[in-house]
PAZAFI-402214 format. One record per residue (C-alpha): residue in three letters; y, z, x; residue number from 0. Coordinates in nm, 2 decimals. Each point is the difference from the previous one (the first is absolute). Layout:
! residues N
{node Ala,{Y,Z,X},NUM} ...
This chain:
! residues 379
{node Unk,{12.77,2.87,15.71},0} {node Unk,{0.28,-0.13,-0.26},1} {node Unk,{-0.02,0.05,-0.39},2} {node Unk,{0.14,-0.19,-0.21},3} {node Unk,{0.15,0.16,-0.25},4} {node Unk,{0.08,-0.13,-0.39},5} {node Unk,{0.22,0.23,-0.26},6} {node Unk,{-0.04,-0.05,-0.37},7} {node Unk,{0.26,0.09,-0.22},8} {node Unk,{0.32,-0.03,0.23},9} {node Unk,{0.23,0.09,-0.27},10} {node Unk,{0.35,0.00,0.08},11} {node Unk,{0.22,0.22,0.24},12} {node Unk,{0.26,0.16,-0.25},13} {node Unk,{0.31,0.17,0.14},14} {node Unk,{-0.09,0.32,-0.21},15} {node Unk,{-0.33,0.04,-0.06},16} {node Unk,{-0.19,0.16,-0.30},17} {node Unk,{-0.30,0.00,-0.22},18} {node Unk,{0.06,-0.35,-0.06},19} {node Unk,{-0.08,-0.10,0.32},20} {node Unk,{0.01,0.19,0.37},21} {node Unk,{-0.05,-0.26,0.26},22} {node Unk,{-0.32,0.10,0.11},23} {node Unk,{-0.14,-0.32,0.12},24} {node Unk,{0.34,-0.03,0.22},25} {node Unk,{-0.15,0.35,0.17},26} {node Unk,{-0.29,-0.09,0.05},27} {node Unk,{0.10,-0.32,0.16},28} {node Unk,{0.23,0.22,0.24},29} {node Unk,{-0.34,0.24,0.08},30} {node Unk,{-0.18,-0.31,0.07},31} {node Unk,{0.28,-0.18,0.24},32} {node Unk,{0.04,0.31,0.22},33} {node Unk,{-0.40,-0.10,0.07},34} {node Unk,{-0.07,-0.20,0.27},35} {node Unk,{-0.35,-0.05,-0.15},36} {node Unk,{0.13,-0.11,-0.34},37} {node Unk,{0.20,-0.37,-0.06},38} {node Unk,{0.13,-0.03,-0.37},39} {node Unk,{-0.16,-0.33,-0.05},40} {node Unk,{0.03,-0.06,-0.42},41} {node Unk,{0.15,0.15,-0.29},42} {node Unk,{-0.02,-0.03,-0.40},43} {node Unk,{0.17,0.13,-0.29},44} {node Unk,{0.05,-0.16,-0.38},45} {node Unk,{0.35,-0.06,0.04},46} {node Unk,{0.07,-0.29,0.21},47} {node Unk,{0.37,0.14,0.13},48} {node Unk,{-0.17,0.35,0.10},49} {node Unk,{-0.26,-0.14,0.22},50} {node Unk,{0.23,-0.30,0.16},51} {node Unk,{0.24,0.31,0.11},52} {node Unk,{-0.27,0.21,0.13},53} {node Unk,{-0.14,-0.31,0.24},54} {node Unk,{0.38,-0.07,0.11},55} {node Unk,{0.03,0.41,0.06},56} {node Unk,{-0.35,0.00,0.19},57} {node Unk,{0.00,-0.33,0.16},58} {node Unk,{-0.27,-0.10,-0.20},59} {node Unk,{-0.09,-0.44,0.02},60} {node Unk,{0.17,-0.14,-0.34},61} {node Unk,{-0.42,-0.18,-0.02},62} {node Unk,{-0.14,0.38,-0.03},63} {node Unk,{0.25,0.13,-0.29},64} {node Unk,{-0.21,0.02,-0.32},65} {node Unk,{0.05,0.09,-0.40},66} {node Unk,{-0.40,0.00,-0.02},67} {node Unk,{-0.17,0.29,0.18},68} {node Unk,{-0.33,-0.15,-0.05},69} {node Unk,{0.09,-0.34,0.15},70} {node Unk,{0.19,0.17,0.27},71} {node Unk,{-0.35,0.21,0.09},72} {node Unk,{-0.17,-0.33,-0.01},73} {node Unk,{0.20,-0.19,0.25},74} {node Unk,{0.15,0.27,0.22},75} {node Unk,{-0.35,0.23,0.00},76} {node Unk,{0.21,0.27,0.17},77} {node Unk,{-0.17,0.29,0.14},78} {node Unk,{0.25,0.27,-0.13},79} {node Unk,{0.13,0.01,-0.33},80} {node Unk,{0.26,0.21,-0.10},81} {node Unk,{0.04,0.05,-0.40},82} {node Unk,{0.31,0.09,-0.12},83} {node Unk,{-0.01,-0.06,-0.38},84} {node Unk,{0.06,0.24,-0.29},85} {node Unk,{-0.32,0.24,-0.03},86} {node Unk,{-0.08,-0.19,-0.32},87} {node Unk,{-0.08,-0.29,0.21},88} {node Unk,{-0.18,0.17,0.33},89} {node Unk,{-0.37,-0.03,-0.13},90} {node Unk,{0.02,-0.39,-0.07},91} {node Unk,{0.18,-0.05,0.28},92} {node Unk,{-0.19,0.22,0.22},93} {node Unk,{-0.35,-0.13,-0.12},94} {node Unk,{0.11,-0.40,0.04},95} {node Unk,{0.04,0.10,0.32},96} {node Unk,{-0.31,0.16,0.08},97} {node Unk,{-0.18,-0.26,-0.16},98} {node Unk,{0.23,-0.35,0.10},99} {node Unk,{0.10,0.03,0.38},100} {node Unk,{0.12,0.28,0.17},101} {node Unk,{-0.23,0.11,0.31},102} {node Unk,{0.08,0.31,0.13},103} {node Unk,{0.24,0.24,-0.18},104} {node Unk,{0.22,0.05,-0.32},105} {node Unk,{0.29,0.27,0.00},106} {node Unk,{0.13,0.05,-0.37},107} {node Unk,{0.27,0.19,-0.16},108} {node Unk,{-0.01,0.32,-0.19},109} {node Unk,{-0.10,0.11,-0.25},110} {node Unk,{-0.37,-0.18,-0.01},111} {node Unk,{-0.02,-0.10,-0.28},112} {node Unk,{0.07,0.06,-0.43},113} {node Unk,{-0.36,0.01,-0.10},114} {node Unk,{-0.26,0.26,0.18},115} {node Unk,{-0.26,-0.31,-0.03},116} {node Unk,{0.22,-0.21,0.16},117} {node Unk,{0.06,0.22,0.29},118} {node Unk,{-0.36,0.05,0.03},119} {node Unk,{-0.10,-0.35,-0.01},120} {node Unk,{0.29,-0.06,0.26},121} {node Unk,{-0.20,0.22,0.28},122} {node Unk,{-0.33,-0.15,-0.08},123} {node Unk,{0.09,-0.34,0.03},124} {node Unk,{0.20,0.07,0.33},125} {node Unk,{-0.34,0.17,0.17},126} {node Unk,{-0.24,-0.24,-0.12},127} {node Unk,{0.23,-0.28,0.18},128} {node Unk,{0.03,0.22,0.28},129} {node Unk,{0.37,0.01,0.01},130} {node Unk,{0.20,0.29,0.05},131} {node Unk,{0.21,0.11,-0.31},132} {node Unk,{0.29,0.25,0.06},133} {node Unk,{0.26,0.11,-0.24},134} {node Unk,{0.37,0.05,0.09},135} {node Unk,{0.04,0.42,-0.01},136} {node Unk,{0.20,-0.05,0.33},137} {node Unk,{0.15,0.41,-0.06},138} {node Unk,{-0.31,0.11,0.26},139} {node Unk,{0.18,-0.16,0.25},140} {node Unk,{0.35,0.21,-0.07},141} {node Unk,{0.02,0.32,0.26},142} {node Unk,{0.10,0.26,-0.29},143} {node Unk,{-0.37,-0.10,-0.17},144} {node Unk,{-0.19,-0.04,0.34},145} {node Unk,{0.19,0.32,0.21},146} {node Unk,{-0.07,0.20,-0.35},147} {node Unk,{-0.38,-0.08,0.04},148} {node Unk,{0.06,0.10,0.39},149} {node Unk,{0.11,0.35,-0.10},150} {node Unk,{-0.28,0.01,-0.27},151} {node Unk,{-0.27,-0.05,0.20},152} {node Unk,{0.16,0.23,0.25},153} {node Unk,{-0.04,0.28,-0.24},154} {node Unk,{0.29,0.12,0.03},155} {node Unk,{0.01,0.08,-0.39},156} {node Unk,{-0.38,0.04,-0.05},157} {node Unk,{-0.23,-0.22,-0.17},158} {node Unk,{0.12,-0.22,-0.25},159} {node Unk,{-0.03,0.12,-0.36},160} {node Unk,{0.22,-0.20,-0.21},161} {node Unk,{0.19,-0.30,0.02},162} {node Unk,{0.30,-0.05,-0.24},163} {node Unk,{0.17,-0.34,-0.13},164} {node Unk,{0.31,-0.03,-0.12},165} {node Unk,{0.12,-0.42,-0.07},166} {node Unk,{0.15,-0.25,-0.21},167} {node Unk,{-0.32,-0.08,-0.19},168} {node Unk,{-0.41,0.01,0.08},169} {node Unk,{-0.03,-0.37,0.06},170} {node Unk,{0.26,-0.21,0.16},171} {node Unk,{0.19,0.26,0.23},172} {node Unk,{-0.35,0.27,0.00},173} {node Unk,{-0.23,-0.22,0.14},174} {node Unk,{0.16,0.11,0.32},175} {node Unk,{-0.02,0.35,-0.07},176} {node Unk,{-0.39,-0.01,-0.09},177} {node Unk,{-0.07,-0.22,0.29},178} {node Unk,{0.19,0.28,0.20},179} {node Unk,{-0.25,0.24,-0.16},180} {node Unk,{-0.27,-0.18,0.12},181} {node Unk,{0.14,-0.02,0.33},182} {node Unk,{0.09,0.42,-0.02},183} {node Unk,{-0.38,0.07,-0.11},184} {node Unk,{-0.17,-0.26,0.22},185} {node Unk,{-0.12,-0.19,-0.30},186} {node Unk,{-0.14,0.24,-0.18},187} {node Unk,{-0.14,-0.11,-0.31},188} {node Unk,{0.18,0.11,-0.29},189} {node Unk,{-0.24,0.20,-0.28},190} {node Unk,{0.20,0.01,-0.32},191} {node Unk,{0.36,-0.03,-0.15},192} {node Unk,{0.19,0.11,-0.29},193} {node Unk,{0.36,-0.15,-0.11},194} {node Unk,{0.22,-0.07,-0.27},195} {node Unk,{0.23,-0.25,-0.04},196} {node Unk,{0.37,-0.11,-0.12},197} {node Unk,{0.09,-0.33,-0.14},198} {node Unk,{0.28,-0.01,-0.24},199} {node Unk,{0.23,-0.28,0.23},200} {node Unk,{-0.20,-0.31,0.13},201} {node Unk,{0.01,0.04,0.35},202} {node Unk,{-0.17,-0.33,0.16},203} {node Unk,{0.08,-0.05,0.35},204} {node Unk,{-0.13,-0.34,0.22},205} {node Unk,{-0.14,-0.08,-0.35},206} {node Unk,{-0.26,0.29,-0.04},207} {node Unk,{0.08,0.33,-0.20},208} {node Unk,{0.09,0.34,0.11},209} {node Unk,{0.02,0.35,-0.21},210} {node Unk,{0.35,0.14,-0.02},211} {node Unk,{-0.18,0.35,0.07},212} {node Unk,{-0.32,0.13,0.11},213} {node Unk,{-0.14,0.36,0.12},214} {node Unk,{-0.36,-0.03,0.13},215} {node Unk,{-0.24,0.24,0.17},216} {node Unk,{-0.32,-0.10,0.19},217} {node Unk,{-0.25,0.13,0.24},218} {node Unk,{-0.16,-0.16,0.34},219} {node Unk,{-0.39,0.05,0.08},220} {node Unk,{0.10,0.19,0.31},221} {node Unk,{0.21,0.28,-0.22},222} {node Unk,{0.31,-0.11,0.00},223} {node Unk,{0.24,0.02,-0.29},224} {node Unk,{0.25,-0.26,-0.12},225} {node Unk,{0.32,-0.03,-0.20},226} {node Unk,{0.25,-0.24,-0.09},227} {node Unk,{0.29,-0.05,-0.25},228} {node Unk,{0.21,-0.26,-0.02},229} {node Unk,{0.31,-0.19,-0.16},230} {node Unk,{0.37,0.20,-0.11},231} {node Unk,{-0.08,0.35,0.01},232} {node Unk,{-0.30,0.02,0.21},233} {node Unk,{-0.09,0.34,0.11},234} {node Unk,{-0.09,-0.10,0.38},235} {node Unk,{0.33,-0.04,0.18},236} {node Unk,{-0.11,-0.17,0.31},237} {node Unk,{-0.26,-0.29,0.03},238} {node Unk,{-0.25,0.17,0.13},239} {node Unk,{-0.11,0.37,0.09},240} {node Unk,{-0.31,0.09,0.17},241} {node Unk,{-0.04,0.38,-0.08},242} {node Unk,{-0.24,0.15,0.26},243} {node Unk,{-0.15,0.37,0.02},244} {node Unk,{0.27,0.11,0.22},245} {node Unk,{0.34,-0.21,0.00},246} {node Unk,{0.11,-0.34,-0.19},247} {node Unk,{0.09,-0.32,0.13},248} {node Unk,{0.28,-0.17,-0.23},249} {node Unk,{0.01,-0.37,0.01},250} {node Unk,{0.33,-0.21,-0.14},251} {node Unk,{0.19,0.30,-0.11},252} {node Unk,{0.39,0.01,-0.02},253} {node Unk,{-0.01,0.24,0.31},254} {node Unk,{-0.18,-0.25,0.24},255} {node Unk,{-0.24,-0.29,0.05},256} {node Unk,{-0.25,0.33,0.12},257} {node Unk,{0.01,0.33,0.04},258} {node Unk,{-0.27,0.28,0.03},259} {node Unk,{0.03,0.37,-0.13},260} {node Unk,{-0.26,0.23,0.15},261} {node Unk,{0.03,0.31,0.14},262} {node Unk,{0.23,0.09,-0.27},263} {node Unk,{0.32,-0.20,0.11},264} {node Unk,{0.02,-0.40,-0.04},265} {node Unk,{0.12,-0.29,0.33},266} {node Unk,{0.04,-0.34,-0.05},267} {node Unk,{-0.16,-0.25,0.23},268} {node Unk,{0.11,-0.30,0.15},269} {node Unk,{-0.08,-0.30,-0.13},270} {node Unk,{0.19,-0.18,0.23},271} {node Unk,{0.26,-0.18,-0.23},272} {node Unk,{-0.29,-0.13,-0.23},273} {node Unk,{0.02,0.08,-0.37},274} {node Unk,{-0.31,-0.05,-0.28},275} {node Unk,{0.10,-0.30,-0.03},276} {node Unk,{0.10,-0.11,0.35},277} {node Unk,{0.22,0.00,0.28},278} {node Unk,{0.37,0.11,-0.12},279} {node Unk,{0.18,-0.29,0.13},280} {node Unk,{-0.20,-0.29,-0.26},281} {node Unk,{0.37,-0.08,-0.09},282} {node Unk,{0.08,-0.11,0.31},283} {node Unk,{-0.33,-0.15,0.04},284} {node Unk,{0.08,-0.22,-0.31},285} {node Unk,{0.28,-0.12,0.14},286} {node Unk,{-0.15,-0.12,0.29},287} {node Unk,{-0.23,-0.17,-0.18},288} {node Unk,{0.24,-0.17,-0.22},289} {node Unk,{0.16,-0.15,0.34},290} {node Unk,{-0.31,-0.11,0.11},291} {node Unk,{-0.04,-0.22,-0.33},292} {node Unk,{0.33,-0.13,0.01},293} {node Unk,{-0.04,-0.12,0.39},294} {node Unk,{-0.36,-0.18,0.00},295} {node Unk,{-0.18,0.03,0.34},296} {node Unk,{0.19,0.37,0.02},297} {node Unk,{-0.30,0.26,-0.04},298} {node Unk,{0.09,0.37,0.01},299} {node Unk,{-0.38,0.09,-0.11},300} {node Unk,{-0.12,0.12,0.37},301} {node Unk,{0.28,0.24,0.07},302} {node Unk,{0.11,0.15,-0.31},303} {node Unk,{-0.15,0.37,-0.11},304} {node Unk,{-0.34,-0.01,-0.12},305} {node Unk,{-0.07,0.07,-0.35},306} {node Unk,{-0.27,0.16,-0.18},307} {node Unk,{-0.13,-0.35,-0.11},308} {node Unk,{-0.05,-0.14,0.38},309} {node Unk,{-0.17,0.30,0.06},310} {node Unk,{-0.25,-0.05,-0.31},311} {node Unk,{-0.07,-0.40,0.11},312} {node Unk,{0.03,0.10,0.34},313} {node Unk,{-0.32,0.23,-0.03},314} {node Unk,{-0.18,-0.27,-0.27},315} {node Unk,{-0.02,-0.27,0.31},316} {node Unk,{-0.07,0.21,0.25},317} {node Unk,{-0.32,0.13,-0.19},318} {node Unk,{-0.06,-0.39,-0.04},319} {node Unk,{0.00,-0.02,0.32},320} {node Unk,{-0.20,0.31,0.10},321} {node Unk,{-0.21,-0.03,-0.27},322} {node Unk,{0.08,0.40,-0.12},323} {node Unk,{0.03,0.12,-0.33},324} {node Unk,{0.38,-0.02,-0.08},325} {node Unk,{0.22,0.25,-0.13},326} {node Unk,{0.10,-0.17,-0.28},327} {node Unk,{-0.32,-0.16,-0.11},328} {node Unk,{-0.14,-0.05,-0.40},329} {node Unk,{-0.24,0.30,0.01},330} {node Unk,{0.32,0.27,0.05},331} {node Unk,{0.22,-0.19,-0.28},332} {node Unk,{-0.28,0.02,-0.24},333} {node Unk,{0.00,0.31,0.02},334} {node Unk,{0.36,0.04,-0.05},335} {node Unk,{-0.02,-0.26,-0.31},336} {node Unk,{-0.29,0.19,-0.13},337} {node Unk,{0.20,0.35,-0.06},338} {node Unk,{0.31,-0.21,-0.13},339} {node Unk,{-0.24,-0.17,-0.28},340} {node Unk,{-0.18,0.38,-0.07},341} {node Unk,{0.32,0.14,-0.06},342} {node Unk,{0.10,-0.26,-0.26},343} {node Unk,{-0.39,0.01,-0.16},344} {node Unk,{0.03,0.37,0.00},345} {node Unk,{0.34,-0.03,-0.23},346} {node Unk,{-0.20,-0.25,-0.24},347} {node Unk,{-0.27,0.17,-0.03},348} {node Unk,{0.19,0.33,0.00},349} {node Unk,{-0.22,0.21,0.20},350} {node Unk,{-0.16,-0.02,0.37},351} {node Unk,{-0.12,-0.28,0.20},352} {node Unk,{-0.31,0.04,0.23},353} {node Unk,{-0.04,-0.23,0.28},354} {node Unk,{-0.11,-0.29,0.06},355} {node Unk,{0.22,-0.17,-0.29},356} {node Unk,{-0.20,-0.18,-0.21},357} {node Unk,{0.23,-0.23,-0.16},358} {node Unk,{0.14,-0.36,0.05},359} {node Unk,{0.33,-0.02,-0.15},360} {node Unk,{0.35,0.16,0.01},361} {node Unk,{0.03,0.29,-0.16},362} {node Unk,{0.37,-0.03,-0.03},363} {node Unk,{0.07,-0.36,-0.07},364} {node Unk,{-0.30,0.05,-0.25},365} {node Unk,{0.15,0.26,-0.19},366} {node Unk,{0.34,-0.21,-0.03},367} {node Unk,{-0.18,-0.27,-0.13},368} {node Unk,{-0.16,0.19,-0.26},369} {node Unk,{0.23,0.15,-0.11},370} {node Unk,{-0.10,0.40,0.12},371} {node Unk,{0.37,0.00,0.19},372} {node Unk,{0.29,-0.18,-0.10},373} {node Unk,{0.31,-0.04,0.29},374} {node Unk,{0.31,-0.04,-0.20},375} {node Unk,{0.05,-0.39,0.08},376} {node Unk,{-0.37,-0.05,-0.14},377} {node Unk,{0.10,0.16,-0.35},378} 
């Protein structure tokens, strides 16, 4: 069987990326062209120019290039969707196409969502139309996270006691470290959270806020303790650290991708070339790509190094396909999203959060609004 395949939100491809856009859709359209299964058949985005380049890039019929999603869902009725708009923008997006046209499966950007009803709302309406929602927390793929889990449940360092977080922020760059959290403690449910928070510079990234700094401490139905701090100064200097009974595992440090201590002495292990983020040589990769766009018809998409993100739509089709749970489905982020949100109720309501979260809003943005924090450019 062949999908077809629609992306949302193309963007554009900038030559230095950043907070004001990443060329995600372009990523996803490389995961999906390395599929024989998957034909890129439609695309959409609000700015004419952007989605025009991104057909031309992807070979994509001029009659299929679209600034409205929803007429683009109408004509096209794709059976993937991929949705690569700011979060502020996933759960409309996300729930026009549950509701308007898409058959099978919708494969969405991190972070979810910037309202814990919205996120909610977003699963619901993806399993009553029976489609298959995933979310785009393509680090389980990387070797450092999934050898790390390897040597876990090896025991090599003993059961897993705490896991420790050290990021840019909760939100936008820890969602993948609390999906990793799920992944470390095979979803277990988390029980409470406490956190405060540090706002004095507005920090909004893809459109949605982010604390400067954050230290936050939770616990996991199964016993496990948690810890995170993040932003300048943090007191976790790697990205992540599963502390077992006997040994550590440090993920992300400055020392290596991985490396174990037990026994009293500490090894690093091979990742083979792969970083947290992906394989060392995106650089070159880039510039591959950048040929490929200048000479249409060129496609370097089959034989350049796989990336963490062809991994994570990779696994999405195949459980299409299969009809498995897959890794990355809705269930797993919300429980990612659902610690992020506790640790910013937990600093406005300045004291501990049980689970499940009971609210519908964003803490964070909330408080800016009202006035509770004030980042410097809001003064």
């Amino acid at each position: 069987m062949t999908y077809t395949v629609a992306v949302i939100g193309t963007g554009e491809d900038p030559d230095d990326p950043d907070t004001d856009g990443f060329a995600m859709a372009y990523r996803h359209a490389g995961a999906y062209s390395r599929l024989d299964s998957c034909e890129l058949t439609a695309c959409a985005d609000i700015i004419p120019e952007n989605a025009k380049q991104f057909a031309q890039r992807w070979g994509i019929p001029e009659d299929n290039v679209y600034t409205d999603s929803q007429k683009m869902l109408d004509a096209i009725e794709p059976d993937i969707v991929s949705v690569c708009v700011p979060p502020h923008v996933h759960a409309p997006v996300v729930l026009d196409c549950a509701e308007n046209g898409v058959m099978d499966a919708i494969h969405c950007e991190k972070p979810m969502a910037t309202r814990w009803e919205d996120c909610r709302e977003m699963a619901s309406a993806c399993k009553r139309a029976g489609i298959q929602l995933t979310f785009n927390h393509q680090r389980r793929f990387g070797k450092p996270f999934g050898k790390a889990k390897t040597v876990l449940e090896s025991g090599e360092v003993g059961p897993l006691e705490r896991i420790e977080l050290g990021g840019k922020n909760l939100f936008d760059y820890g969602s993948h470290l609390f999906d990793l959290c799920g992944f470390f403690t095979d979803q277990a449910m988390a029980k409470w959270v406490m956190a405060g928070i540090e706002y004095s510079e507005e920090n909004v990234q893809f459109g949605a806020h982010n604390e400067n700094q954050a230290i936050a401490q939770w616990k996991y139905t199964n016993g496990v303790n948690g810890l995170a701090s993040t932003g300048d100064g943090g007191i976790i200097d790697c990205q992540m650290r599963l502390l077992g009974k006997d040994g550590v595992i440090e993920i992300g440090g400055d020392q290596a991708p991985l490396r174990v201590r037990s026994r009293g002495s500490w090894r690093t292990v091979d990742t083979g070339g792969e970083g947290i983020h992906g394989p060392r040589n995106t650089i070159i990769d880039a510039a591959k790509q950048k040929l490929s766009t200048r000479l249409p018809g060129v496609s370097v998409e089959k034989t350049r190094p796989e990336t963490f993100v062809d991994r994570a739509i990779a696994d999405s089709v195949d459980a299409l396909d299969s009809g498995r749970q897959p890794e990355l489905g809705a269930d797993n982020a919300l429980q990612a999203t659902e610690l992020i949100f506790g640790c910013w109720e937990s600093a406005r309501q300045r004291g501990r959060i049980d689970f499940p979260l009971e609210i519908a809003d964003n803490p964070l943005e909330a408080m800016v609004e009202n006035g509770d924090l004030l980042p410097a450019s809001s003064n």
